[in-house]
C-alpha positions in Angstrom: 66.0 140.9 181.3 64.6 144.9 182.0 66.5 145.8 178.7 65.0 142.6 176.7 61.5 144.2 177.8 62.2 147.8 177.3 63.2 146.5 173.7 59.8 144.1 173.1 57.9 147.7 174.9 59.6 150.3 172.1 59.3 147.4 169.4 55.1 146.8 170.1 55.1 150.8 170.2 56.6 151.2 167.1 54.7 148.4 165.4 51.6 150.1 166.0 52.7 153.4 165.4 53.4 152.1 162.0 50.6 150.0 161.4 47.9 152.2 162.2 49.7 155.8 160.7 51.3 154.3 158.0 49.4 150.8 157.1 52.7 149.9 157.1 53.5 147.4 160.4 57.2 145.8 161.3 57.0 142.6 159.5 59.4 140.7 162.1 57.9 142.4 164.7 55.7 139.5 166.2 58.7 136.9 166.3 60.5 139.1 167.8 58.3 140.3 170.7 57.6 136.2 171.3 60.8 135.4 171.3 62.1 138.1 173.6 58.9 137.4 176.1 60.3 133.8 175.9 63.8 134.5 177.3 62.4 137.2 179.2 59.9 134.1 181.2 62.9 131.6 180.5 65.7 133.5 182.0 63.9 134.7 184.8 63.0 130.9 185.8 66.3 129.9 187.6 66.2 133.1 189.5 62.8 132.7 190.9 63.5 129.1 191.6 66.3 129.7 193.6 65.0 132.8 195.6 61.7 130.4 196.0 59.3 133.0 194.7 57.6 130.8 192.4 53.7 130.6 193.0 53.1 127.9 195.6 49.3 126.6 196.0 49.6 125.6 200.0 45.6 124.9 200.6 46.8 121.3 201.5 49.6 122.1 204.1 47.1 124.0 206.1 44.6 120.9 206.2 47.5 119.1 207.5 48.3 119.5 211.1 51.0 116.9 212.1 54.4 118.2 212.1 55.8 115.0 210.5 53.6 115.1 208.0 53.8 118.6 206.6 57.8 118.1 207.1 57.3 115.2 204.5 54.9 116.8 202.0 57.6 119.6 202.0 59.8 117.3 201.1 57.6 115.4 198.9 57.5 119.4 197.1 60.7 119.5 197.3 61.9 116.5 195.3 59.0 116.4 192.7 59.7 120.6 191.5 63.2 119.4 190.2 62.1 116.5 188.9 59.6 118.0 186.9 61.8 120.9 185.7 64.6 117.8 184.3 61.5 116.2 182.6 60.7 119.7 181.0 64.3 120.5 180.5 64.9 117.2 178.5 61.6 117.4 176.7 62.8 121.2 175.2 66.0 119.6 174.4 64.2 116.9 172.7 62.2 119.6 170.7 65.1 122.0 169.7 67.1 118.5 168.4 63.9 118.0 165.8 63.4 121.4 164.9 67.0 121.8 164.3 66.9 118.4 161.9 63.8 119.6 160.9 64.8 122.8 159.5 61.7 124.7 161.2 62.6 128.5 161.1 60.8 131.9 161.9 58.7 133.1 159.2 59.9 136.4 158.9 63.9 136.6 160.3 64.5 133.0 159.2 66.0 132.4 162.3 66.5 128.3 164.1 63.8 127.5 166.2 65.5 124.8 167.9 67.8 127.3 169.3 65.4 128.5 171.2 64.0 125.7 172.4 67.6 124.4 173.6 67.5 128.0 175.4 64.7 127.5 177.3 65.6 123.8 178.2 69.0 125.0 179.2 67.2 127.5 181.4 64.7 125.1 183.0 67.4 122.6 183.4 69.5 125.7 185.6 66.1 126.3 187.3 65.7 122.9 188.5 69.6 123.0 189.6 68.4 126.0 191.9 65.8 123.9 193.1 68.1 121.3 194.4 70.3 124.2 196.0 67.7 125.7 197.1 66.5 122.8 198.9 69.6 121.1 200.3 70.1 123.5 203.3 66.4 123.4 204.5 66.9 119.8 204.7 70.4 120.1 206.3 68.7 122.4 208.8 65.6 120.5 209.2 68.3 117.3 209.9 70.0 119.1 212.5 66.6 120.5 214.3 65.9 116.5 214.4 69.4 115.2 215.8 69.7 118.1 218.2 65.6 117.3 219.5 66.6 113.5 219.7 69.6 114.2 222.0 68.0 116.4 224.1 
């Protein structure tokens, strides 16, 4: 992912070097700084999943105050991020099946659109798998805290 920025970083440089010494800009240059940004965000998506450094907004678990209840809207979290990344998966595989039947290609480099959407779906589809993993042994754990308090 560092060497798909360093490449969209010397590409931009270049672009502007050119346009604004030369009136003479990269013509692909655009398509291909937004599709490296895209695999860039897209790749890095499974790995921030399953690490769980993905921006969390947690004003509501500080309201609540019940252990029982903040176990369960964890949980609730917990099952509704992978459900929404198999939505979002399945929708990008949707969209790279039309573009692909569609024809729809880059202006520039001519290149299949629908590829990368099935990229990105394939990517949020792995994020959502991390999800699950990353989720099963905090509920295993959480399980065990449970039995272990209930035959004390």
């Amino acid at each position: 992912m560092a060497s798909i920025l360093f490449a969209i970083m010397w590409l931009v440089f270049f672009d502007v070097f050119a346009r604004y010494l030369f009136n003479a800009p990269i013509p692909s240059a655009r398509e291909l700084s937004q599709i490296g940004l895209a695999a860039v965000v897209f790749c890095a998506l499974p790995l921030v999943a399953a690490r769980g450094e993905h921006v969390e907004v947690d004003f509501v678990y500080h309201v609540l105050t019940n252990t029982r209840v903040r176990a369960l809207y964890r949980a609730v979290i917990s099952l509704l991020c992978p459900a929404a990344c198999f939505v979002l998966a399945l929708q990008s595989l949707r969209l790279g099946r039309t573009m692909l039947a569609t024809n729809e290609e880059s202006a520039y480099l001519h290149f299949p659109l629908g590829y990368v959407a099935y990229g990105i779906g394939l990517m949020i589809a792995i994020a959502a798998l991390a999800h699950v993993a990353a989720a099963v042994p905090h509920a295993l754990a959480r399980g065990r805290d449970t039995a272990e308090g209930s035959q004390s």
